[in-house]
MARSE-890983 format. One record per atom (N, C-alpha, C, O, CB): x, y, z. Coordinates in pm, whole numbers, padded with zeros to 5 digits, always signed. Last residue first. Glycine has a CB too. Layout:
BEGIN
XYZ...
//
This chain:
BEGIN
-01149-02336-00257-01182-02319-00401-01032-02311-00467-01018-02297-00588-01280-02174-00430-01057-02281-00052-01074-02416-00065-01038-02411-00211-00942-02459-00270-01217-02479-00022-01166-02006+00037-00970-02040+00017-00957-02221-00013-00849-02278+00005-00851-01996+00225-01394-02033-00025-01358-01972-00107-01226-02014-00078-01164-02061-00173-01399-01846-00114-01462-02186+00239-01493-02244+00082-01388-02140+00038-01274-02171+00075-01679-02230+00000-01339-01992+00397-01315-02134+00423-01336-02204+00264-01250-02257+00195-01431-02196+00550-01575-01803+00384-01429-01765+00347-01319-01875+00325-01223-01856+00250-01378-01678+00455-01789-01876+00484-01734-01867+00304-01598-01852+00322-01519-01908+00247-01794-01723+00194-01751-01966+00743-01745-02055+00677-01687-02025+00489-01614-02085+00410-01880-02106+00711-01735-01682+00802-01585-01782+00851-01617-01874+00721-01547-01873+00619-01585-01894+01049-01945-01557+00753-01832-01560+00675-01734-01612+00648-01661-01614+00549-01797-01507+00676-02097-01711+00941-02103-01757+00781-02024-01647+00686-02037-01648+00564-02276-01766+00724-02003-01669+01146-01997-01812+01127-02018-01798+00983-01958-01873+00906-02104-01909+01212-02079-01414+01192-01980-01460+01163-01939-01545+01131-01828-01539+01078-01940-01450+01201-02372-01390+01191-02262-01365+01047-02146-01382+01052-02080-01374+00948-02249-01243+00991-02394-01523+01479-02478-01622+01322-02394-01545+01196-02348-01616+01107-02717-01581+01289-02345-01330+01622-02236-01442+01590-02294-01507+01453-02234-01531+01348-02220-01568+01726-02463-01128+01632-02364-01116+01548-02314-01244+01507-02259-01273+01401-02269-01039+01601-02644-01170+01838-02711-01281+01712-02547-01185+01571-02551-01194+01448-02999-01221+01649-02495-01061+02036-02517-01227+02057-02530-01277+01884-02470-01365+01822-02695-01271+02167-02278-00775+01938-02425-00856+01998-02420-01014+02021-02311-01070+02017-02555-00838+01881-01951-00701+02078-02030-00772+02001-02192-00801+02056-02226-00837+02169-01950-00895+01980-01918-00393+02252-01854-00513+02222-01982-00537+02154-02082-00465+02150-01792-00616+02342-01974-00125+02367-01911-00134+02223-01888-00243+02173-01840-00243+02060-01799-00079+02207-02116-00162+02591-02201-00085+02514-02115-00097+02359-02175-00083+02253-02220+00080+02585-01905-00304+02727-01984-00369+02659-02143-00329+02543-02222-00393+02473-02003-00437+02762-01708-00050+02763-01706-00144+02660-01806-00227+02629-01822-00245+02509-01617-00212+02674-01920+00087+02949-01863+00133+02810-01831+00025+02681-01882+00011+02570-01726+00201+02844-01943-00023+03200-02079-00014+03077-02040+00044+02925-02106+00044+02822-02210+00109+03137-01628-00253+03087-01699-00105+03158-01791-00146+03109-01800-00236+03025-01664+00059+03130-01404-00489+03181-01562-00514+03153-01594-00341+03189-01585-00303+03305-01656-00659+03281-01140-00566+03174-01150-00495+03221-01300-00452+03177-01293-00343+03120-01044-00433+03213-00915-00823+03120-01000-00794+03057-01077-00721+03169-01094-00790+03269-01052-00901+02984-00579-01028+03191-00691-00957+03232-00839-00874+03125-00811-00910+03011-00610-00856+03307-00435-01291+02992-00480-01144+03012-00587-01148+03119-00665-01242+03139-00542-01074+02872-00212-01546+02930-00314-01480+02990-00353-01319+03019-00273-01244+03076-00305-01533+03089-00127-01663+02608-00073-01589+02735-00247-01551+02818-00358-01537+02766+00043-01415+02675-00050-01978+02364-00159-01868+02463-00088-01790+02591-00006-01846+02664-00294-01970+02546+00144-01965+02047+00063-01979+02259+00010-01933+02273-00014-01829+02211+00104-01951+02398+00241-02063+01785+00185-01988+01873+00166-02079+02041+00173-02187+02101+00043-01943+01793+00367-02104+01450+00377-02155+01586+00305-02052+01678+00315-01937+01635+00530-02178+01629+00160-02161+01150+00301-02067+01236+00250-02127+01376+00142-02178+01406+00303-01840+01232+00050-02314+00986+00155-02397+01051+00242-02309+01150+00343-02342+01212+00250-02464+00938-00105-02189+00808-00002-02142+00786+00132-02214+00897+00252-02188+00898-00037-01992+00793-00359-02256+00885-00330-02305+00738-00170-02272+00695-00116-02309+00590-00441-02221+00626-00321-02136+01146-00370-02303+01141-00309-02344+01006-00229-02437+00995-00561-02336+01140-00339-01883+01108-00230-01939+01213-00170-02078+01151-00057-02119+01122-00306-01972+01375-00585-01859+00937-00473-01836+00874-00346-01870+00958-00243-01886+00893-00477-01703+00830-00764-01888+01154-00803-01988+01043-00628-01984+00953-00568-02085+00917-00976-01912+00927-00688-01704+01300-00703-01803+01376-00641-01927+01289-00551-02009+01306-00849-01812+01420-00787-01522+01154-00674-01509+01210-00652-01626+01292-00558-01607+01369-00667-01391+01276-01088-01501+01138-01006-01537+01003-00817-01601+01072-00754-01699+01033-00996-01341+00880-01147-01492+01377-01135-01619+01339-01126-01637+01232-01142-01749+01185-01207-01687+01370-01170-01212+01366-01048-01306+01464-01065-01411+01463-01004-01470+01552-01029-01292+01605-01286-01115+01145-01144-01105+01149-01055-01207+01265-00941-01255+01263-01122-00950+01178-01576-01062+01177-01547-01205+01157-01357-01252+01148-01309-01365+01145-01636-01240+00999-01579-00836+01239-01581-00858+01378-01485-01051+01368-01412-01120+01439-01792-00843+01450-01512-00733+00921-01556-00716+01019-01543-00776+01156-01432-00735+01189-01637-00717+00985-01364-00834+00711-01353-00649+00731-01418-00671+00825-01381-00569+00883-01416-00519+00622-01186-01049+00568-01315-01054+00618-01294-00948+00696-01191-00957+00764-01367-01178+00684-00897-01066+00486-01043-01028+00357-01183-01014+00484-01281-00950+00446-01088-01229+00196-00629-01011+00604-00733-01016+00620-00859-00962+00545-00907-00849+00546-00721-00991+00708-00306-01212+00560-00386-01082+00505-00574-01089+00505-00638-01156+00424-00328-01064+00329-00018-01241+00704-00138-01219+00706-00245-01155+00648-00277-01042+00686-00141-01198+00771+00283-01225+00608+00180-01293+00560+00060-01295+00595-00007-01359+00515+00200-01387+00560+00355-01041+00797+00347-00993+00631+00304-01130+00564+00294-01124+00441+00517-00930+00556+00326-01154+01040+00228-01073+01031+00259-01013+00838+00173-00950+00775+00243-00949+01179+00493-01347+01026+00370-01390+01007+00286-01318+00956+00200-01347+00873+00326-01427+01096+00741-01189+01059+00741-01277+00926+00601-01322+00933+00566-01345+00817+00855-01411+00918+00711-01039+01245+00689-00967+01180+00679-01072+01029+00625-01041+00923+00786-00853+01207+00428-01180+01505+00618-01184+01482+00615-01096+01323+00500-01086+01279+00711-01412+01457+00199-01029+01670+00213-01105+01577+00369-01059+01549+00419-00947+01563+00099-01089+01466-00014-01086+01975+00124-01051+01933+00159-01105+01847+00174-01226+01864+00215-01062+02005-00352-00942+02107-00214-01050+02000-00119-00972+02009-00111-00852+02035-00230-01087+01813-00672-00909+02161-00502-00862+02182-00407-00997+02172-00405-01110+02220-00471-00786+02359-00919-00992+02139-00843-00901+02057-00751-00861+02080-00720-00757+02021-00881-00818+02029-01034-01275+02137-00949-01145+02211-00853-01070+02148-00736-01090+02115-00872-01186+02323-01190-01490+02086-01218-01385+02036-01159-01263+02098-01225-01160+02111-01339-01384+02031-01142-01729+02197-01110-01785+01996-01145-01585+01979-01127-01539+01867-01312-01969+01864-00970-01932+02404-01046-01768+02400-01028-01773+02235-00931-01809+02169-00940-01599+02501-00796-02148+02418-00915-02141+02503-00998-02024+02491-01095-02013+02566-00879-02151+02635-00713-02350+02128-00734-02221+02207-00843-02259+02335-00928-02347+02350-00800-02093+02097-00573-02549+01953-00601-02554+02088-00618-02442+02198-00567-02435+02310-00516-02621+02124-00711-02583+01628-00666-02520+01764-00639-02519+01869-00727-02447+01916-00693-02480+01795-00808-02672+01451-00735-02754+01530-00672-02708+01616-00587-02767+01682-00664-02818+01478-01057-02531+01278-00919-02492+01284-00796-02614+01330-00705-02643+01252-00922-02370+01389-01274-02655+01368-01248-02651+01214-01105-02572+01182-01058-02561+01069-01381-02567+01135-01246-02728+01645-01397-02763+01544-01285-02741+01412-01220-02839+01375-01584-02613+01555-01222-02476+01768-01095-02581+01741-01202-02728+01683-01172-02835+01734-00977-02622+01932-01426-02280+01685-01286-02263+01642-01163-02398+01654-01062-02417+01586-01239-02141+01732-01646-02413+01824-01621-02382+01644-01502-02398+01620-01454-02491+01556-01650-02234+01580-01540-02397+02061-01559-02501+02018-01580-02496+01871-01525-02582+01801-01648-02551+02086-01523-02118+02095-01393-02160+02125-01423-02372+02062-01332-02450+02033-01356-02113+02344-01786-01993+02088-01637-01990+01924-01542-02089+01974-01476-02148+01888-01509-01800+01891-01897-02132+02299-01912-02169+02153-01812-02126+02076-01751-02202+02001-02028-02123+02094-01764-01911+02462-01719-02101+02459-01776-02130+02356-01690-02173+02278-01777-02221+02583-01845-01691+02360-01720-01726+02343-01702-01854+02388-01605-01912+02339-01636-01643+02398-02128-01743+02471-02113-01688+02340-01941-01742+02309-01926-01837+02232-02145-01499+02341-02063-01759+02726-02167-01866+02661-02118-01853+02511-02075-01948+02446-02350-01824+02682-01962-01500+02828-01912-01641+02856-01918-01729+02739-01824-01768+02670-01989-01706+02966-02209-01326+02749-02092-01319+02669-01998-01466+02719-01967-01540+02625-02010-01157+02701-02373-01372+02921-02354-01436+02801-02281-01423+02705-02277-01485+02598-02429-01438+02756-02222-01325+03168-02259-01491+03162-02348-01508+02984-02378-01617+02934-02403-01539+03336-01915-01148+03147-02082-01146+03173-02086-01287+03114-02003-01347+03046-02197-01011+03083-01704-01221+03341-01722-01190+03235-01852-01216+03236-01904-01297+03313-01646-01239+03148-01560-01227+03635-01688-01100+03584-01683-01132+03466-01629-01030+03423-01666-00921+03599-01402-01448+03623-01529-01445+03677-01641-01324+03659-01764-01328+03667-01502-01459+03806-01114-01439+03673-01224-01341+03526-01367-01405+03527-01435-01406+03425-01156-01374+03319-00969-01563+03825-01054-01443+03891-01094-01323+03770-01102-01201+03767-00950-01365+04024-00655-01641+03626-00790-01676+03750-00828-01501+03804-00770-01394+03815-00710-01806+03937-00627-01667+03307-00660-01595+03420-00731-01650+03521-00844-01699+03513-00719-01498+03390-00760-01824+03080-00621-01873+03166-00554-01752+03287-00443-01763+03339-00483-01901+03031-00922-01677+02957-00963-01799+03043-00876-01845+03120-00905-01904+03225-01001-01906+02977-00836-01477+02823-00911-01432+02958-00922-01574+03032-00931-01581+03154-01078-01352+02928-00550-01500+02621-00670-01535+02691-00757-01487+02838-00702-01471+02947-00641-01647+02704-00417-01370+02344-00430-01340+02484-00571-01450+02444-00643-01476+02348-00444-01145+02552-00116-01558+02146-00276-01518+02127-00351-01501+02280-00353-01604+02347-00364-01654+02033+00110-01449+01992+00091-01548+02114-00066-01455+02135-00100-01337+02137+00243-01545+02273+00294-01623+01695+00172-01542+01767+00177-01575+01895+00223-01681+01937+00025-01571+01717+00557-01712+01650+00545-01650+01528+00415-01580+01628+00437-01459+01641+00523-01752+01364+00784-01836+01934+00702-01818+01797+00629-01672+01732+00651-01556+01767+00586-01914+01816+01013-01805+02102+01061-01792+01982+00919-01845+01888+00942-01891+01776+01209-01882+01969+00986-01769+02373+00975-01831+02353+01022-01886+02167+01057-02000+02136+00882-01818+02421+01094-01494+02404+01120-01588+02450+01109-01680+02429+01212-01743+02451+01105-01592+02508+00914-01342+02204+01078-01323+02194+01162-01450+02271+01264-01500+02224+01124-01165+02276+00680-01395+02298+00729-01424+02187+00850-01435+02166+00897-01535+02112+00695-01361+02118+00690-01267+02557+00683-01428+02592+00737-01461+02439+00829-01542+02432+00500-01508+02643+00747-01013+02519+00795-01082+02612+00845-01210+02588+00958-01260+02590+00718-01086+02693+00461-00957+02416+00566-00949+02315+00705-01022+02409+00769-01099+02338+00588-00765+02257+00313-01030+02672+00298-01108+02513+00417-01067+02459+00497-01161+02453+00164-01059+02401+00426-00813+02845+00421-00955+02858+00439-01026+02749+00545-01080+02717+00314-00996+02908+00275-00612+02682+00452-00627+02709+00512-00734+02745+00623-00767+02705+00506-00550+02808+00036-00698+02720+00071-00658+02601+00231-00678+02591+00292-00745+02508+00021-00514+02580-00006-00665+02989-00024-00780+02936+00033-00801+02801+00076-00912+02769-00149-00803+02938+00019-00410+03022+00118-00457+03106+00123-00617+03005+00226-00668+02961+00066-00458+03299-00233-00297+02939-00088-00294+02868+00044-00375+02955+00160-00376+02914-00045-00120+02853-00493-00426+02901-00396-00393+03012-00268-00418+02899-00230-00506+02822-00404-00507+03175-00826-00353+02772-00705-00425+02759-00623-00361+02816-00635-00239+02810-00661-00454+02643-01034-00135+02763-01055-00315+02847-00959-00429+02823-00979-00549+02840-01199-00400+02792-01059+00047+02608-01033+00047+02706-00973-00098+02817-00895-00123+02909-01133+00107+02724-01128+00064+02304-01226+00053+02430-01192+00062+02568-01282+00082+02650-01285-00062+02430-00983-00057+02132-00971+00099+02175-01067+00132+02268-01075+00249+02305-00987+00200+02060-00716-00345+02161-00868-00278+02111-00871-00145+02153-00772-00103+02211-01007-00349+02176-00467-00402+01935-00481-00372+02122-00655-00319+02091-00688-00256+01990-00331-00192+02218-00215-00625+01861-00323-00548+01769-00393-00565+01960-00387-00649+02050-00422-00653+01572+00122-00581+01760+00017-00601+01853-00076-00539+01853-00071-00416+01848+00040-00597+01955+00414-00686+01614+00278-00636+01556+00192-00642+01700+00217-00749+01755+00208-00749+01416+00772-00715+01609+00661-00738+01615+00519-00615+01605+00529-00493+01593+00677-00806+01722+01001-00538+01521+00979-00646+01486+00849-00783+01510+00836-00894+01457+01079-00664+01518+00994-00219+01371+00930-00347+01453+00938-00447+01416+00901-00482+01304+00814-00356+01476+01006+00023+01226+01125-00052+01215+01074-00136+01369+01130-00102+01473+01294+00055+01207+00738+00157+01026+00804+00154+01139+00912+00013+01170+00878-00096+01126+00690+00169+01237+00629+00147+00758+00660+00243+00770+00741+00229+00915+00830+00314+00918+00552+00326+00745+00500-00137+00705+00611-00069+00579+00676+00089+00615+00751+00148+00538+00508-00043+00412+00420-00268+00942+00521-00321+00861+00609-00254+00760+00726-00277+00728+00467-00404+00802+00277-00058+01006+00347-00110+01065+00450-00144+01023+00558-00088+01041+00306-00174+01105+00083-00055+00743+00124+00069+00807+00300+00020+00899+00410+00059+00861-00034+00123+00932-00022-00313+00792+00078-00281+00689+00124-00167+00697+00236-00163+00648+00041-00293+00569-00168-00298+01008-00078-00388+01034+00020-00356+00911+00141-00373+00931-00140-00535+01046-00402-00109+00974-00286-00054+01062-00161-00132+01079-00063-00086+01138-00334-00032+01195-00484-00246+00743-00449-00123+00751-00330-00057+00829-00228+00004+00797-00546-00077+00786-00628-00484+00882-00533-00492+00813-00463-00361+00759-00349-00392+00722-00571-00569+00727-00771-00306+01106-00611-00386+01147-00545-00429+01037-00422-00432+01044-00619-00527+01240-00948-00225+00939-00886-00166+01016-00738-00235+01064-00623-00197+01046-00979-00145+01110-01071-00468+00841-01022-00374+00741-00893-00265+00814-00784-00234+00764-01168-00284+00684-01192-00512+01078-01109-00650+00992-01006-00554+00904-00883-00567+00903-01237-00772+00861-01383-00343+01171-01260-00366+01226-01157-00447+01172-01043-00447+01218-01280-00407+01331-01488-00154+00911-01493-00244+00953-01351-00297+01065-01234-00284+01029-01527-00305+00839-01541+00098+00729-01530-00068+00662-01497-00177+00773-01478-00291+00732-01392-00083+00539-01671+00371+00705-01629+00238+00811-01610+00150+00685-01663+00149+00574-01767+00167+00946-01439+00596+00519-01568+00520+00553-01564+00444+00663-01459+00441+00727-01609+00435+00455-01217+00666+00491-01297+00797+00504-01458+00747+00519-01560+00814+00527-01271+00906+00357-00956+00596+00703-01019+00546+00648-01158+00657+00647-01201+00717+00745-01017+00414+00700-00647+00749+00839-00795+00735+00817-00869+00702+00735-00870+00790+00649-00841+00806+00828-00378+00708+01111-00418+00651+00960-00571+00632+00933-00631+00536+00980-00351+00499+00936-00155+00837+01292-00297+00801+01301-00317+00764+01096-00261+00807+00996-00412+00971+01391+00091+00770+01579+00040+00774+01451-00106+00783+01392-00187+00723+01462+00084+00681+01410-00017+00920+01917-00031+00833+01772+00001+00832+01656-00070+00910+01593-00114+00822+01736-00015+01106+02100+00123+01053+02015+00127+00956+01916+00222+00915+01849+00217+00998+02097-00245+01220+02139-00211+01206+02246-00049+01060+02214-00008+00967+02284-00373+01168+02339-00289+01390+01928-00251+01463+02037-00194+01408+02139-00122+01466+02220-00339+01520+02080-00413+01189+01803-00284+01214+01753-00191+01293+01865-00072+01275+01890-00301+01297+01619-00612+01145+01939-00513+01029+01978-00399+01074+01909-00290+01021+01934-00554+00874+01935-00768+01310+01913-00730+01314+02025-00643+01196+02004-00602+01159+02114-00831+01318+02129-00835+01320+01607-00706+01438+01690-00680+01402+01797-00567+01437+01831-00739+01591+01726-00942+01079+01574-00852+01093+01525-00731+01228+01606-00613+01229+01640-00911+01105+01392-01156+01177+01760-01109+01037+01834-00950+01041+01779-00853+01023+01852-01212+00872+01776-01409+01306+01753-01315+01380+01770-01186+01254+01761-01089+01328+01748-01341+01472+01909-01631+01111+01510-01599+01225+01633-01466+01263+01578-01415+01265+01466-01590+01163+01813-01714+00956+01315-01800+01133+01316-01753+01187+01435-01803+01290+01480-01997+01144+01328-01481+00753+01116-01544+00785+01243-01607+00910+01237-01561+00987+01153-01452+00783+01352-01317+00542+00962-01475+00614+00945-01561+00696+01060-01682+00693+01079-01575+00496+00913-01092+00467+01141-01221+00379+01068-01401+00439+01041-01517+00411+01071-01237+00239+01181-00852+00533+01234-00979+00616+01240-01080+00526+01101-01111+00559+00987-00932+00818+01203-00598+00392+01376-00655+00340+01220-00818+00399+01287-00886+00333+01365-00632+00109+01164-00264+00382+01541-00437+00455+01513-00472+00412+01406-00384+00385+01324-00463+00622+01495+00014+00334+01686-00066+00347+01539-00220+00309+01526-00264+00197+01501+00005+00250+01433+00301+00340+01815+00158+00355+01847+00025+00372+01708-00026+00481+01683+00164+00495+01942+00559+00303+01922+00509+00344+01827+00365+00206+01821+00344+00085+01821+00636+00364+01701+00671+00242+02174+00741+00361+02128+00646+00407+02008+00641+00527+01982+00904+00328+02082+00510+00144+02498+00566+00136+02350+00637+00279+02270+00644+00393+02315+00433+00089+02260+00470+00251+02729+00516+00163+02714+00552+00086+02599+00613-00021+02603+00469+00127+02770+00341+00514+02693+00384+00477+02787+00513+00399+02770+00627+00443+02785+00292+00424+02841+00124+00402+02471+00228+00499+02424+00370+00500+02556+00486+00487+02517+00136+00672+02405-00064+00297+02632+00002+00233+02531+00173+00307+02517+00288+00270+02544-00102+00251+02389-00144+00538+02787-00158+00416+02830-00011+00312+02751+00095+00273+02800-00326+00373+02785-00216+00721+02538-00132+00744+02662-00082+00632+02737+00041+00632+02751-00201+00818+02753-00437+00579+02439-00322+00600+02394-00198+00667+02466-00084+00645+02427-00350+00657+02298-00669+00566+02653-00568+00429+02557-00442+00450+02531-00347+00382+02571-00611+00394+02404-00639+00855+02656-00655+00728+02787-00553+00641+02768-00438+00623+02811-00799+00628+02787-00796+00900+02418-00671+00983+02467-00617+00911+02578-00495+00926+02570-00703+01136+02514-01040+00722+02336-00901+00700+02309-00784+00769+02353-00674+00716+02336-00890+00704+02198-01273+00756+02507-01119+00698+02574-01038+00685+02517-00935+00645+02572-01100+00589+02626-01480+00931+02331-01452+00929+02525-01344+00928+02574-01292+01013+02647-01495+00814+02608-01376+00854+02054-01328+00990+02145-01349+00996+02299-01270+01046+02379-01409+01120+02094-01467+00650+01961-01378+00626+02070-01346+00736+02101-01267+00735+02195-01272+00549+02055-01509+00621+01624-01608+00695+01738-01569+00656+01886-01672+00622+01944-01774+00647+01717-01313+00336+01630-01441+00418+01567-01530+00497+01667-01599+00454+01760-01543+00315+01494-01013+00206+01554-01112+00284+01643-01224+00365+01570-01214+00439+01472-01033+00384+01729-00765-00034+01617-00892+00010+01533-00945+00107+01631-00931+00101+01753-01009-00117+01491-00444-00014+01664-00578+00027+01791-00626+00025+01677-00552+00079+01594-00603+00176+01913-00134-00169+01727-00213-00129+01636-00348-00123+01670-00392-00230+01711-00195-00196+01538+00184-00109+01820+00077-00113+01807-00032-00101+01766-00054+00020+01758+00073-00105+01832+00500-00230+01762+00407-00152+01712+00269-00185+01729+00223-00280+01665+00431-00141+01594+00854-00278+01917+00688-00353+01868+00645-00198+01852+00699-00095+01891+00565-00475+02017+01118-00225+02012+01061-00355+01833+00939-00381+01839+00893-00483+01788+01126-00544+01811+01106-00091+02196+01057-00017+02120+01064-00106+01960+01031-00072+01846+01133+00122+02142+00922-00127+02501+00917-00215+02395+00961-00105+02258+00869-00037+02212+00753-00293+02389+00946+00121+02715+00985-00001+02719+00991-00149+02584+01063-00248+02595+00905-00021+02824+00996+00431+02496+00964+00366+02602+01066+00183+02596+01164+00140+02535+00775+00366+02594+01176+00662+02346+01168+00517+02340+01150+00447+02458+01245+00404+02524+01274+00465+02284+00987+00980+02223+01065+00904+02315+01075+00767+02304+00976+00721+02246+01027+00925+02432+00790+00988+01900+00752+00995+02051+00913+00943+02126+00959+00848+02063+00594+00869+02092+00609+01129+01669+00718+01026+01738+00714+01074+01854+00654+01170+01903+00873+01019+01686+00319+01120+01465+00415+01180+01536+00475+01118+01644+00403+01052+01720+00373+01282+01573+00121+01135+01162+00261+01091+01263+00286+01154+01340+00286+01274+01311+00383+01080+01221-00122+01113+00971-00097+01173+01064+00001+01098+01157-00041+01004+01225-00209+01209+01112-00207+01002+00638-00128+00966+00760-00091+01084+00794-00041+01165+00716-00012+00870+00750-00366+01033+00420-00361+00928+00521-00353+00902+00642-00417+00837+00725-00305+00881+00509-00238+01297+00321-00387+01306+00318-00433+01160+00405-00541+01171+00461-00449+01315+00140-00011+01160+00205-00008+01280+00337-00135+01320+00360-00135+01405+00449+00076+01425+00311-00023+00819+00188-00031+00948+00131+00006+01019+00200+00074+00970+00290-00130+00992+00091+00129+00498+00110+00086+00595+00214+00108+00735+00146+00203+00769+00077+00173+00579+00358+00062+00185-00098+00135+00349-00078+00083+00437+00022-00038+00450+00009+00120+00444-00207+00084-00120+00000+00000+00000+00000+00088+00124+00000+00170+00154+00087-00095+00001+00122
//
C-alpha cells in the first residue's frame, strides 16, 4: 500500500519499554477513551498506530494529540479492514519487529501486552494469542458473553485444530514474518477467526498468554451482539470455501 499525506498523521515519541513492537488500535467513534488508551500504550511502547475507521468524532485528533500515529479510512469498513491497515502501516513504515493489535475501548492492560511481546521473543514463535480464560478471577465476564465465546472456542478448534481457550481477544502478538503474511479479507468482527483460520493453514507456531479484561458499561455498550455471531460463522465458513476453491 502506498501511504499518502492526506492518510497519515505521525508523530514520534521518546523510546519507552518495547521499542521492536508496534501497536495497532482500530477505532471508531472512541473519542470518550481513546486519549486514555493511547497514553496508556504509548507509555510503554514507542510506536503507536491509530486506524480512524470512518469515524464522526473527535477520536482521530485526540489520539494524535495524544502521540499516535494516526491513519484514516474515510468510511467504516470495519474492524477486519482496520487492522489490516494498521498492520501494513506497521510493517512498511516503522522498524518493529513485532505487531500487537490492542482494542480501543479500554478493556485491555498494557502490562499484558509487554508480557505477550515478552513471551514471543522468549519463547521464539510467530503469535501469542491473549486469553481471559487462563486468568484466574475473570469471573466478571458477563454470563452471556461467557456462553457466546465457549461456543467460538468449540467452532474454532472444530475446524481450525486449535487448541485455544479464547477464539475472540483481541489482543495479540504477531512476529513480523507472520504478520506480512497475514492478510485479512473478512472487514468485520469475523477477522479473529479469520486469524485463527490463517495461524492453522499457515503452521506458524503460537501460545496462549493470559490477560486480564476490564468489563466497563462502556465497553460492553461497544462489544459484540449475541445474534452477530450467526454472520460470523457464515463468513468464517465462506471464506473457508472460497480459500478451498
Amino acid at each position: 500500500m502506498t501511504w499518502t499525506r492526506e492518510m497519515v498523521e505521525a508523530q514520534s515519541s521518546p523510546s519507552p519499554a518495547c521499542p521492536r513492537a508496534g501497536v495497532v488500535i482500530p477505532m471508531h467513534n472512541e473519542a470518550r477513551v481513546i486519549a486514555d488508551v493511547v497514553r496508556g500504550v504509548h507509555a510503554r511502547f514507542q510506536h503507536v498506530v491509530c486506524v480512524d475507521d470512518g469515524s464522526a468524532d473527535e477520536c482521530a485528533a485526540l489520539a494524535r494529540a495524544a502521540g499516535a500515529h494516526v491513519v484514516r479510512h474515510p468510511t467504516n469498513l470495519g474492524q477486519g479492514a482496520a487492522l489490516e491497515t494498521g498492520i501494513r502501516y506497521a510493517l512498511d513504515r516503522l522498524d518493529v519487529d513485532y505487531v500487537v493489535t490492542f482494542d480501543a475501548d479500554g478493556q485491555h492492560d498494557v502490562d499484558d501486552a509487554v508480557a505477550m511481546v515478552l513471551a514471543a521473543d522468549e519463547h521464539d514463535v510467530q503469535v501469542v494469542l491473549g486469553s481471559r480464560f487462563l486468568q484466574t478471577g475473570q469471573s466478571d465476564v458477563p454470563t452471556a458473553r461467557r456462553l457466546l465465546l465457549r461456543a467460538a472456542v468449540h467452532f474454532t478448534r472444530g475446524t481450525t485444530g486449535l487448541r485455544v481457550t479464547d477464539a475472540h481477544n483481541g489482543l495479540r502478538v504477531i512476529r513480523r514474518d507472520a504478520a506480512r503474511q497475514l492478510r485479512l479479507r473478512l472487514h468485520g468482527m469475523a477477522h479473529a477467526s479469520e486469524i485463527l483460520s490463517q495461524v492453522a493453514r499457515g503452521g506458524w507456531s503460537y501460545r496462549e498468554h493470559p490477560v486480564s479484561i476490564t468489563y466497563t458499561d462502556y465497553s460492553q455498550a461497544k462489544g459484540q451482539r449475541g445474534y452477530n455471531a450467526l454472520n460470523i460463522v457464515f463468513d468464517v465458513m465462506f471464506d473457508r470455501l472460497r480459500a478451498a476453491s
